[in-house]
C-alpha positions in Angstrom: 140.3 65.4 96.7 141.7 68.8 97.8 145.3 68.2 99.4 144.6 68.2 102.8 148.5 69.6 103.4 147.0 73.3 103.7 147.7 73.1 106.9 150.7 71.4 108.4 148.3 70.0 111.4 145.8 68.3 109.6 147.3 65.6 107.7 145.9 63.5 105.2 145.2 60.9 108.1 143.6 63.4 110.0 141.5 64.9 106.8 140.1 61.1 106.5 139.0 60.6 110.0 137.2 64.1 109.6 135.5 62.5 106.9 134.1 58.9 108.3 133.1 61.8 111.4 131.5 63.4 109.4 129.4 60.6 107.7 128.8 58.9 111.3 127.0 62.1 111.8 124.9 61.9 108.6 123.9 58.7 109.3 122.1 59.4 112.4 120.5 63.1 111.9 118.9 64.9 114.9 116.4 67.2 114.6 115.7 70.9 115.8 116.0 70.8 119.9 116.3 67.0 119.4 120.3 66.8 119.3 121.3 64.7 122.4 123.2 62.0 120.9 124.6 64.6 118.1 125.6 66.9 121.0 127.2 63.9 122.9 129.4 62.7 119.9 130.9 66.5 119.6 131.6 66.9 123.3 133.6 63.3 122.9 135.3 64.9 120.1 136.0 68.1 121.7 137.3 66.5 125.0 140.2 64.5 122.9 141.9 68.0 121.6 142.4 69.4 125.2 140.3 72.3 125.4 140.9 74.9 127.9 137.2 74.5 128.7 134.0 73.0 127.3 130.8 74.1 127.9 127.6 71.9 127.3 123.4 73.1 127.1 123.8 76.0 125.7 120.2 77.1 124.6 119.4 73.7 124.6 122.2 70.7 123.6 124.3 73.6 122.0 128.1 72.8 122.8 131.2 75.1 123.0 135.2 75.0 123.9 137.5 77.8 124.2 141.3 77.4 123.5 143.1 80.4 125.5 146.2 81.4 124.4 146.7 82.8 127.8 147.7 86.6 126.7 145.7 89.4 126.0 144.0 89.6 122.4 140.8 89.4 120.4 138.5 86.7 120.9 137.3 85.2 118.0 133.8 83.1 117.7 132.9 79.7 114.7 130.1 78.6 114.7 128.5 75.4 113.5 124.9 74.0 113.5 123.6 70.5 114.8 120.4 69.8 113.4 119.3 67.9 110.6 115.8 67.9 108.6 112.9 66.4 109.0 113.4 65.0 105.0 113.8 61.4 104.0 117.4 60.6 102.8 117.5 59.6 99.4 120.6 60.2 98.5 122.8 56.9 97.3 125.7 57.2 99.3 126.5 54.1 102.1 126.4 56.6 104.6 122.9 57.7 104.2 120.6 58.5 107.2 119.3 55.5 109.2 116.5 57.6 111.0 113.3 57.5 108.6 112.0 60.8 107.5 115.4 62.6 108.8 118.1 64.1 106.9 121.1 66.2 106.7 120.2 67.6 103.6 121.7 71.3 104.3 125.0 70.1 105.2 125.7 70.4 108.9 127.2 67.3 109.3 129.9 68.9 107.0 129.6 72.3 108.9 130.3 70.3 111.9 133.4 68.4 110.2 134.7 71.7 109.5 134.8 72.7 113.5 136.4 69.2 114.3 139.2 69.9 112.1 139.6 73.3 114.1 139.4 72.1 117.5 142.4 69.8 116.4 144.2 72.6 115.2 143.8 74.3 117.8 144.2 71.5 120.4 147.9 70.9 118.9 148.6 74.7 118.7 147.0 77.6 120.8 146.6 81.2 119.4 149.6 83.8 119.4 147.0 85.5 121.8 143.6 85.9 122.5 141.3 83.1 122.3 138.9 81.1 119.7 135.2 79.7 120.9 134.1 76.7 118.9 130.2 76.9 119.1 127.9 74.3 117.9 124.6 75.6 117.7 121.7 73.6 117.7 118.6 74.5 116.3 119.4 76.5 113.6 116.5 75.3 110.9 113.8 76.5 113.0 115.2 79.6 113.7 115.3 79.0 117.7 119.0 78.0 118.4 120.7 81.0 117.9 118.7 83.4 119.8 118.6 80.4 123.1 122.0 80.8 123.1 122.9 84.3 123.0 120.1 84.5 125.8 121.2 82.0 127.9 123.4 83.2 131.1 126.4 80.8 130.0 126.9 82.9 126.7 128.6 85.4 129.0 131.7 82.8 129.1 131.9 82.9 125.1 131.1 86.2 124.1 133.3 87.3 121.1 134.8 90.8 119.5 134.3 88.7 116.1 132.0 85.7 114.9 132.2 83.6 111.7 130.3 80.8 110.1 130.4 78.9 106.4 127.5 77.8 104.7 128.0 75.2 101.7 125.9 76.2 98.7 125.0 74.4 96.1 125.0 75.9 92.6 128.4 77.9 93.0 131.3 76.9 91.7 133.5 74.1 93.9 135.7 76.2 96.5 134.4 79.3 95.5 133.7 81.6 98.7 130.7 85.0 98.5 130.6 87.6 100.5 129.3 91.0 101.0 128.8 93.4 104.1 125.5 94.3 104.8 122.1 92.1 104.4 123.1 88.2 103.3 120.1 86.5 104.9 116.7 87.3 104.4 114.3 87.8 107.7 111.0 85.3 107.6 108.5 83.5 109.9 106.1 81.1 109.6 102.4 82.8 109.6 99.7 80.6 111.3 96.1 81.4 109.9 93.2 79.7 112.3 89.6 80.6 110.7 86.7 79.0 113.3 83.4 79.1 112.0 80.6 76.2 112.7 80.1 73.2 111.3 76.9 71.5 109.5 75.6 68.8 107.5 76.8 68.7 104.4 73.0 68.3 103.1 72.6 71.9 105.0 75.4 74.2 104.5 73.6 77.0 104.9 73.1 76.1 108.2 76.7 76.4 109.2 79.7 78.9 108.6 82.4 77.5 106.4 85.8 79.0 105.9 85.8 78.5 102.4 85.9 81.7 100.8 87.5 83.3 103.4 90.8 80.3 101.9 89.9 80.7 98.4 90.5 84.4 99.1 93.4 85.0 101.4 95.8 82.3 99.4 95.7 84.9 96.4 95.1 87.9 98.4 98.9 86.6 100.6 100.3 86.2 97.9 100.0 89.2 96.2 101.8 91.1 98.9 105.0 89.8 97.6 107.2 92.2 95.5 107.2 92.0 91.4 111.4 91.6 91.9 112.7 88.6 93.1 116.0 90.1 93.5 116.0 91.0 97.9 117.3 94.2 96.9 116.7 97.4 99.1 115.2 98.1 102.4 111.3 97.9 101.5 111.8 96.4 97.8 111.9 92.8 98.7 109.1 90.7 100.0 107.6 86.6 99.3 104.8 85.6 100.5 104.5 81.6 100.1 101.7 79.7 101.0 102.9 76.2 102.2 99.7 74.5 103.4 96.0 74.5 103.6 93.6 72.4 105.3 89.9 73.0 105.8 87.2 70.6 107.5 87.5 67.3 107.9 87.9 64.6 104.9 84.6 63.5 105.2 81.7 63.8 102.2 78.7 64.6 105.3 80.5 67.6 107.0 80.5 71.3 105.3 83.7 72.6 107.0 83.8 75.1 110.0 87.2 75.3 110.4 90.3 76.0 108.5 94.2 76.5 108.6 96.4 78.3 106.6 100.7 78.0 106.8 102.2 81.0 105.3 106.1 82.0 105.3 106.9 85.8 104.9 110.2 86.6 103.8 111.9 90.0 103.7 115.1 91.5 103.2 115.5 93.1 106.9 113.5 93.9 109.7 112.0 96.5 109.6 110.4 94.9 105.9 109.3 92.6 107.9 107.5 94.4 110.5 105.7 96.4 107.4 104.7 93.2 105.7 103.7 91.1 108.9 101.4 94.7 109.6 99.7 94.0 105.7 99.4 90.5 106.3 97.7 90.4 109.6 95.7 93.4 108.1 94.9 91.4 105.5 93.6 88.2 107.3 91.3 90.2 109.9 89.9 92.0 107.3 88.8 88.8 105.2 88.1 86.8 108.7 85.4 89.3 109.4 83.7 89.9 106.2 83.0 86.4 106.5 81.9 86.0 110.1 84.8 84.4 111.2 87.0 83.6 114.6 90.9 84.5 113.5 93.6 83.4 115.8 97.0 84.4 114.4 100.5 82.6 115.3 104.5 82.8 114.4 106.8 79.7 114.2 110.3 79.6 112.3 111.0 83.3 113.1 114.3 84.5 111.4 116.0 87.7 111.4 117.8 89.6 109.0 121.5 88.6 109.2 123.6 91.0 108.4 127.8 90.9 107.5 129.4 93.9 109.7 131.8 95.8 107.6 135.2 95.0 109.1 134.4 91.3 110.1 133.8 91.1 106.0 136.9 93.3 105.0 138.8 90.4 107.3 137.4 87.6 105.5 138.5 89.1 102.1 142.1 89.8 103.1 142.5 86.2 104.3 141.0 84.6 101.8 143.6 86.9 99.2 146.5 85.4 101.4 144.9 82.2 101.1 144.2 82.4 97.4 140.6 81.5 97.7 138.3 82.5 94.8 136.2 85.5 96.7 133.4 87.4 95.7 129.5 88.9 96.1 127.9 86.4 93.6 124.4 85.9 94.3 124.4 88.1 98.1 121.9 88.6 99.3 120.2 85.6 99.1 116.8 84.9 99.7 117.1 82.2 102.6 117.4 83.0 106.3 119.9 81.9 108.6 119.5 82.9 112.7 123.2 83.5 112.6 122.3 87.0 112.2 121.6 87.3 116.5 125.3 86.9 116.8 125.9 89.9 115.2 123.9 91.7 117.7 127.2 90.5 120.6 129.9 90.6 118.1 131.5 92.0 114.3 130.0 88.9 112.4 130.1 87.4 109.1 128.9 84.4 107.5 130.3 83.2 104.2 128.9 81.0 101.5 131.2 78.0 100.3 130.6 76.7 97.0 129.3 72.7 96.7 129.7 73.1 92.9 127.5 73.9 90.3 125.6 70.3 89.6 125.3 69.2 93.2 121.5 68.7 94.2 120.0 72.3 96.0 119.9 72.1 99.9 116.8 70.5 101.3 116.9 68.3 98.7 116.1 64.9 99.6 119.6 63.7 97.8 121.9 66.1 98.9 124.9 65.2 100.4 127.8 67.5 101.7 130.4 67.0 99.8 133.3 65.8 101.7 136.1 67.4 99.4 135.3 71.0 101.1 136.2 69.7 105.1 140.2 70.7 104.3 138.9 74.0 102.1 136.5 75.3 104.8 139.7 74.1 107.4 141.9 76.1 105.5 139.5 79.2 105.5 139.2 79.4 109.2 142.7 79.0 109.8 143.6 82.5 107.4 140.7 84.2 109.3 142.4 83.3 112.5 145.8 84.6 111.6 144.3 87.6 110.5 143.2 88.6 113.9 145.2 86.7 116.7 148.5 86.0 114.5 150.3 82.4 113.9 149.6 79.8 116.2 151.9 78.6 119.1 152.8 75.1 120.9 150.0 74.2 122.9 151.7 73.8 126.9 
């Protein structure tokens, strides 16, 4: 295990009660908008370093404290997620989930270990000045959590000059941090297809209007909207169209179907991608829907938005983690998954980093992934460099 004496406050002790935290958490994953308990066990948490205040519901069961130094200075903003997945745990560990069907297979338990070890930090010893928010965000896999709390009135109380978050990733190399400025996190949604024709007998198709070739021609026709690179490189050079389910009539052998559904996810590499691809799409399906006689109805779940690394907030990142003497670099940035971190950046100079898991761990969303408690004192230690960087040493909490 990574020596835990990286920072004088978090002892070895402390580093193994992070741990058992953390895999209390994993054990009973909450998901998306569903994070009472998860939200209760933080605030209890929370209340034990002596915040200068905590702030509960935050677009939903999102919680926050402040630690004030009490002088003038930057305020700085981490954030954490407290959802889980609705995956079944498979991984063999004695920790694993106890809620069928529910998982943290992306690793916010760990995320959320990583924020406990600040908040005791920070409990023990305030800022030099200014003042750090500790935000756990709920709803962050749907894409809804982010954007709740930014809009919701009590946001004013924890607005930020600068925002940070870690990711663990799986497939980089243990302790190994990326980074770029710029695009890191593709934009998608979830693309609902409803095609309504009329039902018949089986013996009488003809008689109704299936949906059938409208499916069998919209899955390709989707599809090929994507890009031939599957590098997210550029502003309109990047696009994925997946197809993720289809379900037409019902599973009877008597019925000729009059009704279908289609799941699609777009993905591009920023906005304004997106709004050119949703166009092509939508095109696409009203064009098919009324060749064939067809009722559409369209609809968007899972919406993401670009997130994108402001400039200085990255060149901060890089000059702590050189005084830290953490492996940095761009690695695989962009990537092609989304995060709704990006609607921080829209109140603040943000940056999210990815923290390498190590090379032969299982990929996130995997049903046997487990976050890999080695990286609590590591992601600790990166927070705390950030933090110098901008409010200076810490001082004796009064």
């Amino acid at each position: 295990m990574t020596k835990t004496a990286d920072h004088p406050l978090l002892s070895d002790f402390g580093v193994a009660e992070l741990i058992e935290w953390r895999r209390n958490l994993h054990r009973q994953p909450e998901l998306s908008g569903q994070e009472e308990r998860t939200a209760e066990t933080v605030g209890a948490f929370l209340a034990n370093t002596a915040p200068d205040r905590i702030i509960t519901g935050i677009g939903g069961y999102g919680v926050a404290a402040i630690y004030d130094s009490g002088t003038p200075g930057l305020r700085v903003l981490l954030r954490c997620e407290l959802d889980g997945l609705p995956i079944e745990d498979l991984a063999d560990v004695p920790h694993r989930s106890t809620s069928p069907g529910k998982g943290h297979q992306c690793g916010h338990d760990g995320h959320m270990a990583i924020l406990a070890g600040m908040a005791r930090i920070l409990g023990q010893q305030r800022p030099a000045s200014g003042a750090v928010v500790l935000m756990f965000q709920p709803a962050e896999e749907d894409g809804s959590g982010a954007l709740a709390v930014v809009n919701d009135a009590a946001f004013d109380a924890l607005k930020s000059d600068y925002a940070f978050a870690i990711h663990n990733m799986p497939g980089i190399p243990f302790g190994q941090m990326l980074i770029k400025d710029g695009p890191v996190c593709c934009a998608s949604r979830g693309m609902t297809l409803r095609l309504t024709g009329r039902t018949a007998h089986a013996s009488q198709p003809e008689m109704g209007l299936s949906p059938m070739a409208a499916i069998s021609r919209l899955m390709p026709g989707l599809t090929a909207l994507s890009s031939p690179s599957g590098t997210p490189t550029g502003d309109f050079g990047f696009a994925v169209v997946t197809v993720t389910h289809a379900q037409m009539g019902a599973p009877a052998f008597g019925i000729a179907p009059g009704e279908a559904r289609l799941f699609v996810t777009l993905r591009t590499l920023t906005n304004a991608a997106m709004s050119s691809l949703v166009e092509r799409a939508e095109a696409l399906a009203q064009e098919v829907a009324q060749g064939e006689g067809l009722d559409l109805e369209i609809g968007y779940s899972d919406v993401f938005v670009t997130t994108e690394n402001d400039p200085d907030a990255t060149a901060v990142v890089r000059k702590a983690m050189e005084e830290a003497a953490v492996p940095c670099n761009v690695g695989l940035l962009p990537m092609r998954a989304s995060e709704d971190f990006g609607h921080f950046g829209r109140h603040a100079k943000a940056a999210i980093m990815l923290l390498g898991a190590d090379e032969d761990r299982p990929a996130l969303h995997n049903p046997d992934y487990d976050f890999p408690d080695e990286l609590i004192p590591i992601g600790v230690k990166i927070y705390a460099a950030i933090l110098k960087q901008l409010i200076g040493p810490e001082r004796a909490a009064p």
